[in-house]
Each structure stands twice: as structure tokens, then as C-alpha cells.
N, C-alpha and C positions, 0 to 999 in steps of 0.2 A: 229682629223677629221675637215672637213669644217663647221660642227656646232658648235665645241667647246665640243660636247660629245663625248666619248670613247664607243668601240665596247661593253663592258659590259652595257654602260649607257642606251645603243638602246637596247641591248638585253633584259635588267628589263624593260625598259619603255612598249617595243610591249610583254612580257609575260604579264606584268601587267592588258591591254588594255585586250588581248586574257582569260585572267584568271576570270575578274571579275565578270561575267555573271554568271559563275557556283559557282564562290565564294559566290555570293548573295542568289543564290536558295538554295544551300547547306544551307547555312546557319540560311536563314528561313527557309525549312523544320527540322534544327536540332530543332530550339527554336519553331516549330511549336509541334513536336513530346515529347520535354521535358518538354513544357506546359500540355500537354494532360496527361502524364504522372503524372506529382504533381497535376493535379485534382483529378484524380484517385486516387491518394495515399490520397486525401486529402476527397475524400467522401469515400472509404475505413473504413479510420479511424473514420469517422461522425457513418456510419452505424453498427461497431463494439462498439463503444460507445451507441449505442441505443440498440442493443441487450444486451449489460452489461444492462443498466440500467431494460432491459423488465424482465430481469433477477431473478434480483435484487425484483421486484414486485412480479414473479413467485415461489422466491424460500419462502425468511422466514419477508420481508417487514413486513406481516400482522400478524407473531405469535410472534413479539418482546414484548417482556415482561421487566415493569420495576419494581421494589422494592424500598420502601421507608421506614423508621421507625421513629417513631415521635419523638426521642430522637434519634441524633445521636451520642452523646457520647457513647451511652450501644455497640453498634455493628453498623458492616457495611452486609449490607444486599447484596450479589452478585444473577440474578436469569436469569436461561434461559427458553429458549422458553416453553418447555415442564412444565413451575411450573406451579400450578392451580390458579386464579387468585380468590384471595379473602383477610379477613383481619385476620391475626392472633396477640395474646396477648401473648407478652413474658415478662418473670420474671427471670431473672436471680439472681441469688443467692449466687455465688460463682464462680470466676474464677481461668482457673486450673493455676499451682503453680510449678514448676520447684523446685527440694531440693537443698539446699545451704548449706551446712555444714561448718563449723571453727574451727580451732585449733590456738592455740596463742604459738608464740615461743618469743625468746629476742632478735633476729633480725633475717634476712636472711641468715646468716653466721653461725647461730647455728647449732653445728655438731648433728646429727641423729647416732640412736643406729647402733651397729656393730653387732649382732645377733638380733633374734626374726621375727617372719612374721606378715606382713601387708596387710591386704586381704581389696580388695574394691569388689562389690556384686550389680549390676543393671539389674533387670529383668532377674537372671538367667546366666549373661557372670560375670566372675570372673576374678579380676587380682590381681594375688600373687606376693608379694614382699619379698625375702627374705635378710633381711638387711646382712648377714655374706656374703652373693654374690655381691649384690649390695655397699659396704661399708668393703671388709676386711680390708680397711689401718685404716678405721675410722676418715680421710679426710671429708667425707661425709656430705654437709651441708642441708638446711632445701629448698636451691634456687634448689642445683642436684635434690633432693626428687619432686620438681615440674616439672622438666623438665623429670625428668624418666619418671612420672606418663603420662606428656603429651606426651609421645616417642610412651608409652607403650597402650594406653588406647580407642585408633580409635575404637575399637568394644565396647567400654561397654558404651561409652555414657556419660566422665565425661571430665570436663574441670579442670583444676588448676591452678590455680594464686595465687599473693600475693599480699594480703592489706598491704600497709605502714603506720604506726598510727604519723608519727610526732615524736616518740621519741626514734629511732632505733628499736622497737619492729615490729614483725608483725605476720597481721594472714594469714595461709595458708587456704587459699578457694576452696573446693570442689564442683562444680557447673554443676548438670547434664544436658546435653545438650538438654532432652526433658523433656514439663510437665507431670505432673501425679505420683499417687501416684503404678503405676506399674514401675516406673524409680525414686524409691527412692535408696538411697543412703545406703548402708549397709556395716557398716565397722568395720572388726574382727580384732584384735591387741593383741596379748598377754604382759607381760610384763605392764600391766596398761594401754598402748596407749597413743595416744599424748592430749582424752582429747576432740574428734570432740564434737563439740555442735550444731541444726541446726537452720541454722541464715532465713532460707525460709522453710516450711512444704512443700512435695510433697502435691498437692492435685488436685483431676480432678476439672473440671468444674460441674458446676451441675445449671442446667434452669429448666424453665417451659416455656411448648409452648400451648395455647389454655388450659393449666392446668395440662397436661400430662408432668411429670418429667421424666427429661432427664440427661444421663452423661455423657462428651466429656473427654477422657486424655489428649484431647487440644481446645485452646480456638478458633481452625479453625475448623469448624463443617462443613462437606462437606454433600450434599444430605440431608439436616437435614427433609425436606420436597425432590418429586423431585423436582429436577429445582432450589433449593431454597440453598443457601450456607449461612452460620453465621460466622463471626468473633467478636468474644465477645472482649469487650473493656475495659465496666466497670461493676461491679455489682451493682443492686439497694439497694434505700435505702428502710429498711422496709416500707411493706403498697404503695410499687412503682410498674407499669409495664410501657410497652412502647405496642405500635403497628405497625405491620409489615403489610405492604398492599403491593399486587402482581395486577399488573394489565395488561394492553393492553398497548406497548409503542407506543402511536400515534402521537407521534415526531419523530420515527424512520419512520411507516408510511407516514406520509406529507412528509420527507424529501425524500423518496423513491418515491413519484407521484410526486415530484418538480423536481427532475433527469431526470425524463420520460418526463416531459414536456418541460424542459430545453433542451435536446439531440433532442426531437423531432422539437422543434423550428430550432435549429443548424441545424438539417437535410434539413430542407424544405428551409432555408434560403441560403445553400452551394446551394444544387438541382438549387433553383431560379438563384441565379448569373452564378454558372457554366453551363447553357442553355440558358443565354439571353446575348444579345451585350447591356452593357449600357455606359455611360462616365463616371459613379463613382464608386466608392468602393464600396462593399454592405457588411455591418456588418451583423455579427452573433452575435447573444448574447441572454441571457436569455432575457424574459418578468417578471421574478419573481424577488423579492426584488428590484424593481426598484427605489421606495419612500426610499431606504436607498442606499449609495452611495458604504457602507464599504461591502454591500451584494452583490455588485451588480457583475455579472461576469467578469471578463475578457474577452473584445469582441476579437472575434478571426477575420479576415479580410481576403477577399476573391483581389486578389492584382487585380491591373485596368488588366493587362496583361492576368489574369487570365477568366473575365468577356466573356462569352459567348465560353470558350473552348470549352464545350461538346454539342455547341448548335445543333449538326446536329446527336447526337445520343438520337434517338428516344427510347430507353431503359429508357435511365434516365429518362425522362419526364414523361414514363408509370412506372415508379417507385414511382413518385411525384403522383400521382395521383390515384394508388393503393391503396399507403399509406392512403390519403386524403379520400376514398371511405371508407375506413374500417374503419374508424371512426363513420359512421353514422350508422351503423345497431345496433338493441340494442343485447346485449350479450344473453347466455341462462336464464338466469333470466329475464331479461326483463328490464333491469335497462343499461340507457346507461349514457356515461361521464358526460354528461349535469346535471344528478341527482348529481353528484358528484361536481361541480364548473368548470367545464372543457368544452368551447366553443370556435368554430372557427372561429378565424376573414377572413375578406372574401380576405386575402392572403394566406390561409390555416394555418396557425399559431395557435396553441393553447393561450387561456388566462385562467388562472386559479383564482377560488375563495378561497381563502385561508379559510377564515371561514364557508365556505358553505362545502367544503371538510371535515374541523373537524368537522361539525355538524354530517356529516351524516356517517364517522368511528366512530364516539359517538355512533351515533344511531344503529347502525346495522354493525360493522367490518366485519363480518363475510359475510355477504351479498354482501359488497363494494370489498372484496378477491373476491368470486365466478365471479362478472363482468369481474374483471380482468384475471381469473386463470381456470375459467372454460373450457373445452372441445370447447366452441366456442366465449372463450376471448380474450378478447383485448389483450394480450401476445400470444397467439398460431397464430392469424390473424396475428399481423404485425409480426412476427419471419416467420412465414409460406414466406409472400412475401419479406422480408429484406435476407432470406440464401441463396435463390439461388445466388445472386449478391456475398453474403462472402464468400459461402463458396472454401475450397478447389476444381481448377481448375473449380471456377465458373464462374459467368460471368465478374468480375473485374479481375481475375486472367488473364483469353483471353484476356481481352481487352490488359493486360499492360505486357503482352510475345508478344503479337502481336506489341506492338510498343515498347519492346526491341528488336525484331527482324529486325523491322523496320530502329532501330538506328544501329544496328550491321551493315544491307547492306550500310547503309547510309557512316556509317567508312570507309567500304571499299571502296565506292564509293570515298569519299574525298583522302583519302587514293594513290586511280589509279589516281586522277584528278591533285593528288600535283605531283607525279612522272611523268606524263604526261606536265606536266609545265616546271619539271626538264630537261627533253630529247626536249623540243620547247628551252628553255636557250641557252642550251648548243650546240642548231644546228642554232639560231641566233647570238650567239655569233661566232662562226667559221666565219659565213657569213662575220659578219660586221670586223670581225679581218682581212679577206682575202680581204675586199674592203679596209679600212684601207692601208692595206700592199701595196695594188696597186694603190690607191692612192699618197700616201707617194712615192713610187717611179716613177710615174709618174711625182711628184712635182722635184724630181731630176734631172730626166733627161731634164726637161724642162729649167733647170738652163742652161744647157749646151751652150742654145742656144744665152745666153747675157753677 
């Protein structure tokens, strides 16, 4: 053509011109609506992490219970909620003893009798051996006789192996798989036998707890108290005990109001950014352990883009400040956070006193639970105003079907607007092909003339 462009070049150029007005609006409503969207998803998540955490306070925060014993060589102490907290005196005396039995041959290859029965006997299950079955060639060596035993012996509770002594002899080892002297070893042989002698005594355990003697057929003593579990280690030496102290775990506690206060931070600091238009990023992050670097949280970041999405919904902000209102009434006791170390700075943020909090689970747990956990606590209040927002088809569930439904018209809007570009193409394109063509022959016939 006379510009040096072809009918396709005019055709992209004037769609392109024609296109880009709705290519721009589209476009910002899509990253308008997938903004709004990842806010959502992103105070969603803030607000199920603070009911985790109210939870968490609600449920056994305040009846963790830890166990210690002043020797821990003797035992390990495991205890739950339900043990009673106080200090008991234990004496162990004996722990229990698994039977070991031996017999000596001139190596592993020594052939074993061709008749006679060999009976093993553990708490009542029996396993009969009868050598003229197990050995008619008289093949039969002392390594078959371990491996039969081990084929044969799943229900009675006996292991068999071979000691090697260094000088091709060895001993055949009969080793009951559980302690106690009701899983000893009992072994009928006619013919003389091979001879067992026992290298371990079966024997229970046997303690004293606060004085009261006790006997385990193993050294795992489950419920020995409730709540309270023993695993015996070592026995003392005469004239020894140790002490077992159960008490209030208030490291489980602190750690369970530093979660609450940590999520509640995160909460109020998303809320803030995602309702205000600012030029920076606005961290989230705890206030707690901050004087230590290795404690300190992973701040999570609210992106510039993201800064003032939800500024026009009036929910969140009456969310923000729901929250913020239920903090200041005191609970049914009469005790509110402030007793506890817990005040708000005047961006709503909680700061907590780490050692004013442990003073006062020292002083009164029981009382510091009630604030929280009572009928008009601090957990019923804020779960009360935080589920309407989570729950199923609540009100973040509308909000973020309403703006998938949003984006679905939106697809098909793009969708007719690109097909609608395709059929303007292809009806510019005919145009400029058919001015082209006449053109061009125009350009010919004018030849004619010189």
C-alpha cells in the first residue's frame, strides 16, 4: 500500500486502538477483584488462627501439668492433666528382670538328639518339640534347633539366639520377650536335657511410693498414681529415695497467652493495613520476645498493593473495634487483663508483661483460667464476635463467592470482548485487502497511459 503497511498491519493497528480502553478496565477490575480476594483469604486465615489460639486457652492451656523427680537416673516421670499435684517419695528397690536361660554346646553345628521331647512353658502357652519329628535323619544341628524355636514360638513369648564364645563353642540363649516373674522360663527335657542354667532371674519390679509397696511385671508402670506414669530405670542404693513433684505447667500456660496475644496483634495489624491507603508496607509481627532476635517471629507483610483494599468495607473496621471494646470490661470475676500483664497500646495492640503474668498464674491459676474461660470470658466474647465472620457461609464466605462470581462474569465479559475484536480483524482486514486490491489496480491501469 501507499504507506508502506499491508491490509493485516491497518487491520492490528485500528483493532488495537479500538481494544485498548476495555483491555485496561478489564484488566483493572480483574487485579481489582483478585486484590480483594487475597485480603480475604488473608484475614480469613489471621481470624482462624486467633480462634485456634482462644482455643487453645479454653480448652487445657491452664490444667497442663508437669512432673519432675530429683534423681533422674531412677525413672522418668510422664503426667497428665488429671494427676494431683503434689510431692511424692519413691524407693525403688528392684527392677523387673526378663529370664535368660543357657545351655552350652561345642559349636553351632552340633547335631541335637533324634528322639525325646523338649517342652518350653511361659505363663501357661506351651511349645512341644519332638525331636524323632523335628530331626529323623539326625542332620539336626543346635543353629535348626534356634531357628525352629524362633518359627515356632510367636505366642509364648521366647526369643533364641546364639552366643559365640571365641573358641567355636557356644551358648544357646533362651530370652523371654517380657519381664516378670509370670514370663519365666520353664523347661521340661527328658533324656537329662541340654543343661539350661538361668544367666537373668525373671523378677517384677517392686517400689515404694509415699511408703506404700508396690509391684510392676514391668518397669513401665502406667496410672501408678492418675495422671501420673513411671518408668523405672534404676534401683536405689540402700538408705536412697528420690522425689516426684506434680505440679501446674506454667510454661505451657505463658506459652498459650503469648499465642493469644501474638494472633491478636497480627489480627489488629492486617485489619489496620487492609482499611487504610498508606505508601508503605505495614508489618505484622509479634510484640513478644522481641529483646531476643532467635524468638522473635517471622513478620508476615501486608504487600504495598494490598494496603487500603478493604478500605470501603465497613464490617472489617466494626470488626476492629468490637474486638478492641471487649477487652475492656472486666470478666465474671472481676479480674480483667490488665491484672494479668496484658495492656493496650493506643493503636490497639496488646503488650504483655511476661513476669507480671507469672506472678499472678503463681498466685491464683485457677482464677487467671476463670477470666479467661468463664461464661462471660475473654474466650466466649471474642469467639462470639470473630464466628460470625468464619463461620461456614458466613460473612467472608459472601464476601469471596460474591467476588468469585464477580470474576466468573468478568471471564466472560473478556472472553465476548476478545471474540468481538476477532470479527472487527477480520471485517478490517477484507476492507483494507479490498482497497489494497483497488488500489493496486488502479496503479496499473494508470501505467497505460505513458
Amino acid at each position: 500500500m501507499i504507506s508502506g503497511m499491508s491490509a493485516a498491519q491497518w487491520a492490528e493497528q485500528l483493532v488495537a486502538v479500538e481494544r485498548s480502553g476495555k483491555d485496561q478496565l478489564y484488566s483493572t477490575r480483574k487485579s481489582d477483584y483478585q486484590a480483594e480476594l487475597d485480603a480475604y483469604k488473608l484475614l480469613e486465615s489471621s481470624l482462624k488462627q486467633m480462634t485456634a489460639d482462644l482455643d487453645a486457652l479454653g480448652d487445657d492451656a491452664f490444667n497442663a501439668k508437669s512432673g519432675t523427680i530429683s534423681d533422674e537416673s531412677i525413672a522418668k516421670v510422664t503426667v497428665a492433666a488429671d494427676a494431683p499435684a503434689g510431692n511424692y517419695n519413691l524407693k525403688v528397690n528392684q527392677l523387673a528382670q526378663a529370664n535368660q536361660k543357657s545351655a552350652s554346646f561345642a559349636s553351632e553345628d552340633a547335631l541335637i538328639p533324634t528322639s525325646g521331647i523338649f517342652e518350653l512353658e511361659v505363663n501357661g502357652e506351651v511349645l512341644t518339640i519332638d525331636f524323632s519329628v523335628i530331626n529323623p535323619s539326625g542332620t539336626g544341628t543346635v543353629s535348626g534347633l534356634r531357628d525352629y524355636i524362633n518359627d515356632n514360638a510367636a505366642d509364648l513369648g521366647v526369643q533364641a539366639s546364639l552366643m559365640r564364645k571365641g573358641d567355636g563353642s557356644v551358648e544357646l540363649l533362651l530370652t523371654a520377650k517380657e519381664a516378670g516373674t509370670a514370663n519365666q522360663i520353664q523347661i521340661n527335657q527328658d533324656d537329662g536335657g541340654f543343661g539350661f542354667t538361668d544367666l537373668v532371674a525373671a523378677q517384677d519390679a517392686q517400689f515404694e511410693l509415699n511408703g506404700v509397696a508396690i509391684t510392676s511385671a514391668t518397669n513401665y508402670v502406667e496410672k501408678v498414681i492418675d495422671g501420673v506414669d513411671l518408668e523405672l530405670t534404676e534401683a536405689h542404693k540402700a538408705g536412697e529415695s528420690s522425689t516426684i513433684s506434680v505440679g501446674y505447667d506454667t510454661d505451657k500456660t505463658l506459652d498459650s497467652v503469648k499465642d493469644f496475644v501474638s494472633s491478636y496483634n497480627k489480627l489488629m495489624s492486617e485489619i489496620t493495613g487492609l482499611t487504610q491507603s498508606l505508601g508503605s508496607s505495614v508489618e505484622v509481627e509479634s510484640d513478644i520476645g522481641k529483646e531476643d532476635d532467635e524468638d522473635k517471629e517471622e513478620a508476615k507483610k501486608i504487600e504495598e498493593d494490598q494496603l487500603g483494599v478493604l478500605k470501603g468495607d465497613s464490617s472489617i473496621r466494626m470488626l476492629k473495634n468490637r474486638l478492641n471494646n471487649a477487652l475492656f470490661p472486666a470478666s465474671d470475676n472481676g479480674m480483667r487483663l490488665s491484672d494479668i500483664g496484658i495492656e493496650l497500646d493506643r493503636n490497639g495492640k496488646m503488650k504483655l508483661d511476661e513476669e507480671k503474668l507469672e506472678k499472678a498464674l503463681k498466685s491464683d491459676s485457677a482464677k487467671v483460667q476463670e477470666m479467661f474461660t468463664s461464661t462471660n470470658g475473654y474466650v466466649n466474647r471474642l469467639d462470639g464476635i470473630i464466628d460470625p465472620f468464619t463461620e461456614r457461609n458466613g460473612f467472608i464466605d459472601t464476601k469471596q463467592d460474591n467476588l468469585d462470581s464477580r470474576m466468573e462474569r468478568l471471564e466472560d465479559d473478556m472472553t465476548r470482548h476478545d471474540y468481538q475484536m476477532q470479527q472487527a480483524y477480520q471485517r478490517y482486514l477484507a476492507q483494507f485487502t479490498a482497497m489494497e486490491q483497488y488500489i493496486n489496480s488502479m496503479n496499473a491501469s494508470a501505467g497505460l497511459f505513458y
